[in-house]
C-alpha positions, 0 to 999 in steps of 0.5 A, a space after each residue: 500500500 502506498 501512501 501518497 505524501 503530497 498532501 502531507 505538510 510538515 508543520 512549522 514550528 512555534 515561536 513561543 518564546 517572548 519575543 515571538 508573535 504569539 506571545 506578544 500578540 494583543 487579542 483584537 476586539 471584534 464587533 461581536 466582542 464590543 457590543 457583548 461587552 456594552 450588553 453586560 455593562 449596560 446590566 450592571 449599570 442598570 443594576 447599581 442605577 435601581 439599587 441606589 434610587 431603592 437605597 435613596 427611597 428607603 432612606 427618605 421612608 425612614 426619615 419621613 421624607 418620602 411623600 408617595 410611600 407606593 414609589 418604594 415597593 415600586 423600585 425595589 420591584 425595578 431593582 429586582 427585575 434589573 438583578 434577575 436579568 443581570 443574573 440570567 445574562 451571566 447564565 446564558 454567556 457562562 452555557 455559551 461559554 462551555 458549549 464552546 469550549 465541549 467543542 474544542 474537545 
């Protein structure tokens, strides 16, 4: 049986040494990666937005300040719906993230 060895290539060794490409190579931002991002901080922005208008409410509650109490309950539901969303994008990235890498192996 002969094996037909054109199709065979030697592979090119690395450069792994600091001084070498892959080292020193800075990973570009693509599009995807960008609005990923801007998706995750946006959520935790969000977040830190309900959390402190909830904080401020409580507080003008407990000083008297707060003239229509329904707003509280309001907020608190505004920030618990912002924290639930939060919590379910870092639940989708995280399953995205070991089906990619199931695929590797």
């Amino acid at each position: 049986m002969e094996i037909n060895n054109q199709f065979i290539t030697p592979m090119k060794p690395w450069d792994l040494s600091e001084t070498g490409k892959l080292r020193n190579q800075k990973p570009q931002e693509s599009e995807g990666a960008a609005l990923f991002k801007d998706v995750f901080d946006s959520a935790v922005n969000n977040v830190k937005v309900t959390q402190t208008d909830v904080e401020n409410k409580q507080y003008l509650l407990a000083t008297g300040q707060l003239e229509d109490a329904h707003s509280l309950p309001i907020a608190e539901s505004k920030a618990a719906i912002s924290l639930s969303m939060m919590v379910t994008l870092r639940n989708k990235a995280l399953t995205a993230y070991n089906e990619l890498i199931k695929m590797n192996t």
